[in-house]
Biopython code that builds the backbone (N, CA, C, O; Angstrom):
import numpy as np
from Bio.PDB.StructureBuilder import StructureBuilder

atoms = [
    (1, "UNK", "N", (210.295, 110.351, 261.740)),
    (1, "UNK", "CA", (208.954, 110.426, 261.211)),
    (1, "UNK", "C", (208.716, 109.300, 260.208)),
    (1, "UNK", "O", (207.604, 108.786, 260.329)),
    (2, "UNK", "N", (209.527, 108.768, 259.200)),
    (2, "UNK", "CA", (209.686, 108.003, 258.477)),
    (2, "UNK", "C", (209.516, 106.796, 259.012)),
    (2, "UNK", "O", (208.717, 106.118, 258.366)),
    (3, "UNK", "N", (209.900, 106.348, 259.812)),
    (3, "UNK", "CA", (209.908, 105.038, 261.157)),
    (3, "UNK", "C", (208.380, 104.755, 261.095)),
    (3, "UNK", "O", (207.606, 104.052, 260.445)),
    (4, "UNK", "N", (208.337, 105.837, 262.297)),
    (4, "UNK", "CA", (206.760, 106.364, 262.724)),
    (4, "UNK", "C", (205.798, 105.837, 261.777)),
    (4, "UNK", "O", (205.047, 104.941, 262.163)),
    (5, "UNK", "N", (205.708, 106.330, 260.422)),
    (5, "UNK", "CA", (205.104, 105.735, 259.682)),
    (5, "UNK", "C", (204.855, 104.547, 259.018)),
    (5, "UNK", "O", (203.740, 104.037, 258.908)),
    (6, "UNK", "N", (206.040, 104.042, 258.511)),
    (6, "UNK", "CA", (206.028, 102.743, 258.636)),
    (6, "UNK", "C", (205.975, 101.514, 259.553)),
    (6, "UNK", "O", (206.043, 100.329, 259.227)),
    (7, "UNK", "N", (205.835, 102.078, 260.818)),
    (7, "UNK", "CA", (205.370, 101.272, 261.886)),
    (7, "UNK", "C", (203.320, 101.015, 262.008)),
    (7, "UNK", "O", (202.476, 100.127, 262.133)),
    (8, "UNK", "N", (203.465, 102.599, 261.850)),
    (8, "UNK", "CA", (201.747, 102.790, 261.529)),
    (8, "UNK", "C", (201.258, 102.299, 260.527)),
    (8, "UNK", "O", (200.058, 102.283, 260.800)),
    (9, "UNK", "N", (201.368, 101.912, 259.607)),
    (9, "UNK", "CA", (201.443, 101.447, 258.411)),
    (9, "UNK", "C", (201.146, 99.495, 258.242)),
    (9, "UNK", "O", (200.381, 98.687, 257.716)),
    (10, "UNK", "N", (202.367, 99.579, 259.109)),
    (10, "UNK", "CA", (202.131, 97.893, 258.798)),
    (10, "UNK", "C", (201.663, 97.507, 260.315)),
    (10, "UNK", "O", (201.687, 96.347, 260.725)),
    (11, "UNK", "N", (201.076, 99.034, 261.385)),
    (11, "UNK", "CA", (199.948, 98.298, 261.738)),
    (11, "UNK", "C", (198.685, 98.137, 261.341)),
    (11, "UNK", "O", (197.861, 97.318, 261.747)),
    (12, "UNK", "N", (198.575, 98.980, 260.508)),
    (12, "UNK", "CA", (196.744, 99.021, 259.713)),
    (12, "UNK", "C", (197.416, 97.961, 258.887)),
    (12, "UNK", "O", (196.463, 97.182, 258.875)),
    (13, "UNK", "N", (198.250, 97.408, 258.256)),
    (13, "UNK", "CA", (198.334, 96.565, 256.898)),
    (13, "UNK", "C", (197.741, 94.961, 257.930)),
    (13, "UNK", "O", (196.786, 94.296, 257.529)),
    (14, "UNK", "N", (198.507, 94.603, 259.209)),
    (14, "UNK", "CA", (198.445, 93.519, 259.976)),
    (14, "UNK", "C", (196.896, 93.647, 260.623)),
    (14, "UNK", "O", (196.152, 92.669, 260.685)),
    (15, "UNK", "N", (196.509, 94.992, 261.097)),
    (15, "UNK", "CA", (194.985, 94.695, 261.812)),
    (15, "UNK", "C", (194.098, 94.508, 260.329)),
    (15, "UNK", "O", (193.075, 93.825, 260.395)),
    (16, "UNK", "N", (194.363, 94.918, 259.420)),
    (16, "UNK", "CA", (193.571, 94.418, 257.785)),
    (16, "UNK", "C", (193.230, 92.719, 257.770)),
    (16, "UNK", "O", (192.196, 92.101, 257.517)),
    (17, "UNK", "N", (194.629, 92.274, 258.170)),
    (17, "UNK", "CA", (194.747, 90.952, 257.664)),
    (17, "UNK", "C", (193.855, 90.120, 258.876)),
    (17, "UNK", "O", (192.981, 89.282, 258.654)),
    (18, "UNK", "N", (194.250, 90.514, 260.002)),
    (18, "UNK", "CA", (193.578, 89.970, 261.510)),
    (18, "UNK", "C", (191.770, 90.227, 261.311)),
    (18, "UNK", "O", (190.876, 89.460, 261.666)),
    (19, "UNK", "N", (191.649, 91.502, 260.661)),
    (19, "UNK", "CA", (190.119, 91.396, 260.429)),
    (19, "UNK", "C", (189.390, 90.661, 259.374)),
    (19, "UNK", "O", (188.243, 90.215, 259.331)),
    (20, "UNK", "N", (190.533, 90.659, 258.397)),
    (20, "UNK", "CA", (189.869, 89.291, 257.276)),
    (20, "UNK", "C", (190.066, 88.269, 257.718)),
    (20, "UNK", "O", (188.989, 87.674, 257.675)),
    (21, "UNK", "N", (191.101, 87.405, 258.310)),
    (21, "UNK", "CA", (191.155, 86.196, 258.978)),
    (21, "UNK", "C", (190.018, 85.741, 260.255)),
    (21, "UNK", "O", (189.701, 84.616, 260.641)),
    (22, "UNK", "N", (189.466, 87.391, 260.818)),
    (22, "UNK", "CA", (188.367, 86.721, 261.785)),
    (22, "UNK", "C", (187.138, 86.826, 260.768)),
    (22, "UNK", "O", (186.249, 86.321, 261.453)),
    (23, "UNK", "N", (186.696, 87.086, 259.862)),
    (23, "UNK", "CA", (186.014, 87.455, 259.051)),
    (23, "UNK", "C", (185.216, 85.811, 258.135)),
    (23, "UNK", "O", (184.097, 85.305, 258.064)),
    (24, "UNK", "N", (186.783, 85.469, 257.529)),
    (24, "UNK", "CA", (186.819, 84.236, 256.771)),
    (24, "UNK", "C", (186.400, 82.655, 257.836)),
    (24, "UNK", "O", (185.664, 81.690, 257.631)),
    (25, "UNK", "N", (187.208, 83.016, 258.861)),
    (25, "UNK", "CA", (187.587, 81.756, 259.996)),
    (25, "UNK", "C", (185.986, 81.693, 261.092)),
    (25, "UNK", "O", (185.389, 80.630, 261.266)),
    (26, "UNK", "N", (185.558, 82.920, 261.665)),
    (26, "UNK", "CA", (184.720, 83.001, 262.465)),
    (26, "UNK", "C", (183.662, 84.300, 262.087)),
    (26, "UNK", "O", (183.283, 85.212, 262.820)),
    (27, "UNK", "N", (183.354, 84.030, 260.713)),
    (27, "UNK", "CA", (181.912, 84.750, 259.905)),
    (27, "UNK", "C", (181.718, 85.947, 260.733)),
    (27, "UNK", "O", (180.567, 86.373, 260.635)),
    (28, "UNK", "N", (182.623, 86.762, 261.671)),
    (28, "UNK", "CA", (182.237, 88.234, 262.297)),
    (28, "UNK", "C", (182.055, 89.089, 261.357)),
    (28, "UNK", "O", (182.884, 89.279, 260.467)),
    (29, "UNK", "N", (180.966, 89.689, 261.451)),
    (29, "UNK", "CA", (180.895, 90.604, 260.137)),
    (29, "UNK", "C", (182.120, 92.091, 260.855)),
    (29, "UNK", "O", (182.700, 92.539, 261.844)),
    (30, "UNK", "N", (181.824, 92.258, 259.340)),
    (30, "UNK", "CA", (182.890, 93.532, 259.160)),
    (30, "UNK", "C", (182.151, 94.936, 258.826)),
    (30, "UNK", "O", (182.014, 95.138, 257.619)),
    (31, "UNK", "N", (181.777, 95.690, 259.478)),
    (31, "UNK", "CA", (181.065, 97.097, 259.729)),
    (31, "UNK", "C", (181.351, 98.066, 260.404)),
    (31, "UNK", "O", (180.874, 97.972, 261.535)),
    (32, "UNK", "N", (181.970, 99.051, 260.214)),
    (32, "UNK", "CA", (181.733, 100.512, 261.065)),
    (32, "UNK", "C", (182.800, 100.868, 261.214)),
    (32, "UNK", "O", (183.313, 101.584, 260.354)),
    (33, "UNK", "N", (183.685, 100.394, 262.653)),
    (33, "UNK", "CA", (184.500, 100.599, 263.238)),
    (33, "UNK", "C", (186.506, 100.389, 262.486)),
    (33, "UNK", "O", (187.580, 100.989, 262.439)),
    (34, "UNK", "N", (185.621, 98.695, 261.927)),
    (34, "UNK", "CA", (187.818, 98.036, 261.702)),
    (34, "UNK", "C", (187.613, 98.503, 260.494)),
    (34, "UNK", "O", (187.992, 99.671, 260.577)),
    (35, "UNK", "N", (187.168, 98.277, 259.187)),
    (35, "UNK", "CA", (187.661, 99.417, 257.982)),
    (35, "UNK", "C", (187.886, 100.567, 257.877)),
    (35, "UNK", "O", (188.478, 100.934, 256.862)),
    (36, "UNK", "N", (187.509, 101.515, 258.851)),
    (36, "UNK", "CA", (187.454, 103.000, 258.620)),
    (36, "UNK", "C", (188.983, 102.868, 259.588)),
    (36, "UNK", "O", (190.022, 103.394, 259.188)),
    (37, "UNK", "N", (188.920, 102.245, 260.628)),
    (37, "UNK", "CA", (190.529, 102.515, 260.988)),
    (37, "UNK", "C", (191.482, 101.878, 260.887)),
    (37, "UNK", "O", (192.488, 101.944, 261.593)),
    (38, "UNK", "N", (191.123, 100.654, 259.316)),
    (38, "UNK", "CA", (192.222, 100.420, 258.564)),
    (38, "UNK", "C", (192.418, 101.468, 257.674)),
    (38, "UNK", "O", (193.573, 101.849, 257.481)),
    (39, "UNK", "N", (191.569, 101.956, 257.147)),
    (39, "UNK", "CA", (191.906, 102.951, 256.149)),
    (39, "UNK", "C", (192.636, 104.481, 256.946)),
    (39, "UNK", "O", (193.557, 105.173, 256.511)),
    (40, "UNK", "N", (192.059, 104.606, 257.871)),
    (40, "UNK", "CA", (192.755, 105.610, 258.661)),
    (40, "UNK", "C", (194.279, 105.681, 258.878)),
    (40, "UNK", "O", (195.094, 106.598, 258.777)),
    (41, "UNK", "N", (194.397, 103.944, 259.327)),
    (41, "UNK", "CA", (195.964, 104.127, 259.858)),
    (41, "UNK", "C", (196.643, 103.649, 258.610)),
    (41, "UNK", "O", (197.808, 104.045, 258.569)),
    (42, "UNK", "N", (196.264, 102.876, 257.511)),
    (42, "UNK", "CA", (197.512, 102.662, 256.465)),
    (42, "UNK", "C", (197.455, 104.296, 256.004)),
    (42, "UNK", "O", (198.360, 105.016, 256.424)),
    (43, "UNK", "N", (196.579, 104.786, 255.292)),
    (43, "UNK", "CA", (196.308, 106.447, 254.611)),
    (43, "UNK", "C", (197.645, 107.444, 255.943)),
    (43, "UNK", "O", (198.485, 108.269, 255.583)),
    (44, "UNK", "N", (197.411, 107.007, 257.295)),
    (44, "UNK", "CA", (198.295, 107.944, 257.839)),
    (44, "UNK", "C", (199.545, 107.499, 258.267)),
    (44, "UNK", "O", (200.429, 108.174, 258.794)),
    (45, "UNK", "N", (199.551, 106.173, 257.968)),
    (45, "UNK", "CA", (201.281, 106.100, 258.341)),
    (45, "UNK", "C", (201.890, 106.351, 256.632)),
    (45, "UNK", "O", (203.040, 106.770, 256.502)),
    (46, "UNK", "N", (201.291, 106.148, 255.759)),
    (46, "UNK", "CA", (201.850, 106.733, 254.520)),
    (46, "UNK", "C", (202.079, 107.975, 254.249)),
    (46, "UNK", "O", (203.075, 108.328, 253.617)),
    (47, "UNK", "N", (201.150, 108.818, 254.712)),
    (47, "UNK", "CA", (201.482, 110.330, 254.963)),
    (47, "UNK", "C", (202.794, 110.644, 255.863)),
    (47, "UNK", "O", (203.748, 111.297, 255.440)),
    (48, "UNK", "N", (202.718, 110.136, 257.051)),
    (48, "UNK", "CA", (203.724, 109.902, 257.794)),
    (48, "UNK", "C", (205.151, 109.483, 257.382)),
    (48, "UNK", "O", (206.179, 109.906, 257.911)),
    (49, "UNK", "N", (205.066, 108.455, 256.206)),
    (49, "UNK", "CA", (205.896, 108.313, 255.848)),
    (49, "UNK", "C", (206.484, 109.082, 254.719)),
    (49, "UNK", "O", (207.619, 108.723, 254.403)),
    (50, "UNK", "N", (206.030, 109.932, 254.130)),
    (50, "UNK", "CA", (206.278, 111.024, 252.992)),
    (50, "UNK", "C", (206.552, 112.491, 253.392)),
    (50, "UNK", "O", (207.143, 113.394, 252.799)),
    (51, "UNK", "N", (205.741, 112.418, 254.954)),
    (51, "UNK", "CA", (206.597, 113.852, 255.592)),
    (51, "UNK", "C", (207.332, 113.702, 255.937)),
    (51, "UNK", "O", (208.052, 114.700, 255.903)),
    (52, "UNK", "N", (207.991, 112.438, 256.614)),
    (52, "UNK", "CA", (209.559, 112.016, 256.989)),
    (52, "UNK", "C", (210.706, 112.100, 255.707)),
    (52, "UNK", "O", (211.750, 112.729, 255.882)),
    (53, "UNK", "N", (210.403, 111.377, 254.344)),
    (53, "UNK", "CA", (211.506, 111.715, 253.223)),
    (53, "UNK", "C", (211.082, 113.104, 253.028)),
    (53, "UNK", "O", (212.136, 113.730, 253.140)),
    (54, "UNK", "N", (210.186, 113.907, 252.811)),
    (54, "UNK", "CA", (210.153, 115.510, 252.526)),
    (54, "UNK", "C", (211.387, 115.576, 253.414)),
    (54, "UNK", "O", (212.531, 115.284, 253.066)),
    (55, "UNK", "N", (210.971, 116.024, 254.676)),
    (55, "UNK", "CA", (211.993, 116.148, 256.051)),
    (55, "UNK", "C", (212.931, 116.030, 255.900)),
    (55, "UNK", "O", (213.639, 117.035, 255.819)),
    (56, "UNK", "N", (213.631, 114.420, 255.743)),
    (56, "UNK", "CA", (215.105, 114.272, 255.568)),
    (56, "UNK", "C", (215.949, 114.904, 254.174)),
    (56, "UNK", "O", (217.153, 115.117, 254.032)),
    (57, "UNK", "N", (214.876, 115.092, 253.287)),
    (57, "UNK", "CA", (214.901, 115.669, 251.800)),
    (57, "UNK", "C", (215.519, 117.348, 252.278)),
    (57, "UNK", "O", (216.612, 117.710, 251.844)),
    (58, "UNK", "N", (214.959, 117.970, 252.897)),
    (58, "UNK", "CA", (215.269, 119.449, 253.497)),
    (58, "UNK", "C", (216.110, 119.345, 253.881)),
    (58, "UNK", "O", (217.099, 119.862, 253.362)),
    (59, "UNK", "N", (216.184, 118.531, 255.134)),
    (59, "UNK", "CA", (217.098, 118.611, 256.352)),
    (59, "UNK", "C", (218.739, 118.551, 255.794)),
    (59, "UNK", "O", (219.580, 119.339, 256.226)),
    (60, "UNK", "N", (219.060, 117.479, 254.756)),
    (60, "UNK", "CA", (219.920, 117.605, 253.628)),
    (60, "UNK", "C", (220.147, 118.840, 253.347)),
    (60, "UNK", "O", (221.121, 119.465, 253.766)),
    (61, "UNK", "N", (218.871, 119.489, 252.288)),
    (61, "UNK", "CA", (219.532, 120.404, 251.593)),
    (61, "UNK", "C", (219.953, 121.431, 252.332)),
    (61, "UNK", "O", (220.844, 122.131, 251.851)),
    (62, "UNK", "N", (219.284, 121.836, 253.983)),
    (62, "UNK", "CA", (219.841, 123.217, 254.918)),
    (62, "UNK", "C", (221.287, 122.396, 255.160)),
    (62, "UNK", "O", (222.040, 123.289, 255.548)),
    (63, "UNK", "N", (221.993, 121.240, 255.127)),
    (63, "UNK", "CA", (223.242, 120.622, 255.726)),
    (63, "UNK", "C", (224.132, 121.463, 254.219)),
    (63, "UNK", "O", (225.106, 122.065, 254.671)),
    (64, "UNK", "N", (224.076, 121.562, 253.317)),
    (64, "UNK", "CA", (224.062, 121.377, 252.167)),
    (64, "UNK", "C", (224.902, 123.131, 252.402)),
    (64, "UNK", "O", (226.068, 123.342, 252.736)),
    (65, "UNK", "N", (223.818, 124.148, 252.087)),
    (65, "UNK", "CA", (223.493, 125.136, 252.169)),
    (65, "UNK", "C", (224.829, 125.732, 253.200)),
    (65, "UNK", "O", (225.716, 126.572, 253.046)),
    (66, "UNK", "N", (224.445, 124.844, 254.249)),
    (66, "UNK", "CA", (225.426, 125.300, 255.290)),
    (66, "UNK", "C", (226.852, 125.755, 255.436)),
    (66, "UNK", "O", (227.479, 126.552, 256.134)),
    (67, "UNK", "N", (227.182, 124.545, 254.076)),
    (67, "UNK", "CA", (228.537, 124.487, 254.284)),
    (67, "UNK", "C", (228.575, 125.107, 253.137)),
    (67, "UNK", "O", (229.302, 124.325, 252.525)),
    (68, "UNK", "N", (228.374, 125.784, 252.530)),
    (68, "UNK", "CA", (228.521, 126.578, 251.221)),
    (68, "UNK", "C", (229.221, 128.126, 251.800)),
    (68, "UNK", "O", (228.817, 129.098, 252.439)),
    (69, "UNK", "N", (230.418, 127.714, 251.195)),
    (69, "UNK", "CA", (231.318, 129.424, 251.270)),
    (69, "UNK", "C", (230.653, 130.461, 250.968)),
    (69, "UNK", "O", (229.760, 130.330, 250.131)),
    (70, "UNK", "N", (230.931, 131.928, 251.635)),
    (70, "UNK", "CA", (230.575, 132.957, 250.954)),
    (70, "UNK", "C", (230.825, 133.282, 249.357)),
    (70, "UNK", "O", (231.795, 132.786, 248.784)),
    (71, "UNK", "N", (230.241, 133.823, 248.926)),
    (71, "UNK", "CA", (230.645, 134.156, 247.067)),
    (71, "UNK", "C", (231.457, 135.181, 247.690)),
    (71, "UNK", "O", (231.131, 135.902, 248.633)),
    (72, "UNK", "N", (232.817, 135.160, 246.902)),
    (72, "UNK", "CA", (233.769, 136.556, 247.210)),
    (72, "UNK", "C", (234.162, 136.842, 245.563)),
    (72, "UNK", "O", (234.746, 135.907, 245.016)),
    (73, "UNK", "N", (233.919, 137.925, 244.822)),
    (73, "UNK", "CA", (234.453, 138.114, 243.612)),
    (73, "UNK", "C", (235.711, 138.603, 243.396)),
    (73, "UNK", "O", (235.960, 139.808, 243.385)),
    (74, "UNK", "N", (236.397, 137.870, 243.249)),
    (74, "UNK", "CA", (238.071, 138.094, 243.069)),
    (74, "UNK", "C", (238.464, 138.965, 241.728)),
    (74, "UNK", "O", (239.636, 139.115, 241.383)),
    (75, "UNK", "N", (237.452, 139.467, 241.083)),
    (75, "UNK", "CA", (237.517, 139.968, 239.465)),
    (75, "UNK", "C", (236.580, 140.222, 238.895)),
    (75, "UNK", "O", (235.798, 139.272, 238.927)),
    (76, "UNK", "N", (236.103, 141.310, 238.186)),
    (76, "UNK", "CA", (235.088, 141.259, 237.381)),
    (76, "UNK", "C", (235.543, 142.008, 236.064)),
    (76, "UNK", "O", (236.350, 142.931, 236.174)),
    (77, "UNK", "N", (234.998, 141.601, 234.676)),
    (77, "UNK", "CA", (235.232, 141.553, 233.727)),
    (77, "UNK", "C", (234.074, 141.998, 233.146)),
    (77, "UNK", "O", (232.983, 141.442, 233.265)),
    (78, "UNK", "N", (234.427, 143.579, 232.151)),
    (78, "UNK", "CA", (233.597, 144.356, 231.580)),
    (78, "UNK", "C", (232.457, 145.465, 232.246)),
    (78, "UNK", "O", (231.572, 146.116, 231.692)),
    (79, "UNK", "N", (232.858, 145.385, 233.597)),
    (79, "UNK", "CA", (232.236, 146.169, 234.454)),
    (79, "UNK", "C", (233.413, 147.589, 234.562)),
    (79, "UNK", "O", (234.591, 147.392, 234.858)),
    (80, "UNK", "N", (233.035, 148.547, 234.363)),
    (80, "UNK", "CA", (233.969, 149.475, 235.063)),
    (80, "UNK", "C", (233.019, 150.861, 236.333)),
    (80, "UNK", "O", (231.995, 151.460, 236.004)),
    (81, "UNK", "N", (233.516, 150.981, 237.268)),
    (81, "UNK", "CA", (233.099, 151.395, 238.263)),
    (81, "UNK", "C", (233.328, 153.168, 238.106)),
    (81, "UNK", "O", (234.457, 153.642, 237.981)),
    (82, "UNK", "N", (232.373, 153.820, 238.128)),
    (82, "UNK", "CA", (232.831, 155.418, 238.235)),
    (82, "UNK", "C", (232.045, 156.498, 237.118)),
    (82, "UNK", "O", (230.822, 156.624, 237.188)),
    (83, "UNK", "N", (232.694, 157.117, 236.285)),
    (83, "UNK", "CA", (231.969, 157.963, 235.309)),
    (83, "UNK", "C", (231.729, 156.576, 234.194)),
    (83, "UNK", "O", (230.667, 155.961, 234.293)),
    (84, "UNK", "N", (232.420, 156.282, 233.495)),
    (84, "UNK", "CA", (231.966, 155.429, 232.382)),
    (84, "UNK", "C", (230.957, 154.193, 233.018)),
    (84, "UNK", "O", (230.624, 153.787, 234.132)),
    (85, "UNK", "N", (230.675, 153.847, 231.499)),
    (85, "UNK", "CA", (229.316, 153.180, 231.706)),
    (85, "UNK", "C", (229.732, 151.635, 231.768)),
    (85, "UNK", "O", (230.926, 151.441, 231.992)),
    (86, "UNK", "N", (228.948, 150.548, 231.608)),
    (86, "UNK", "CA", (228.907, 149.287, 231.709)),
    (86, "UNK", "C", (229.096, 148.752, 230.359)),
    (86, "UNK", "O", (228.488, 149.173, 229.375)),
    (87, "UNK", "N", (229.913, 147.860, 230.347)),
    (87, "UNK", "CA", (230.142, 147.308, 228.835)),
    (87, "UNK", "C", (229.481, 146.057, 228.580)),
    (87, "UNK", "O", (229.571, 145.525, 227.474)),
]
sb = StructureBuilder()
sb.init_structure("model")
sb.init_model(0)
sb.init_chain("A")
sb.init_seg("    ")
for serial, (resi, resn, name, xyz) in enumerate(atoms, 1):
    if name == "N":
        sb.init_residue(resn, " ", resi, " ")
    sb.init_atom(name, np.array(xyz, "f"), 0.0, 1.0, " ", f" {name:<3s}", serial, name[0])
structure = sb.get_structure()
């Protein structure tokens, strides 16, 4: 996902630059269509790219989690079990 995004990303960053270069070079005006889906695709490959580190951010911590032993209490101290009470 992280990829993904940064692929999307620096394609709105490159069609940005391709629409100012036809802009500057051959006076096409700029209306409607190429800003709204520059802003579309840099805004979503950045998203894209922040649900991918969330993602790998998780995906870690369940690896994490995984390998974590059962708790086994080998002893407990100041507890006594039965008629008397808890110390």
């Amino acid at each position: 996902m992280s990829i993904t995004g940064i692929i999307i990303a620096i394609f709105g960053f490159l069609y940005a630059v391709l629409i100012i270069f036809m802009k500057i070079f051959y006076s096409i005006p700029v209306e409607g269509w190429a800003p709204l889906m520059i802003v579309i695709l840099v805004i979503g490959g950045f998203q894209m790219l922040m649900l991918g580190i969330i993602g790998e951010y998780i995906w870690r911590t369940l690896s994490q989690v995984r390998k974590r032993d059962l708790y086994i209490i080998d002893s407990s101290y100041g507890i006594i079990f039965g008629d008397e009470s808890c110390l």
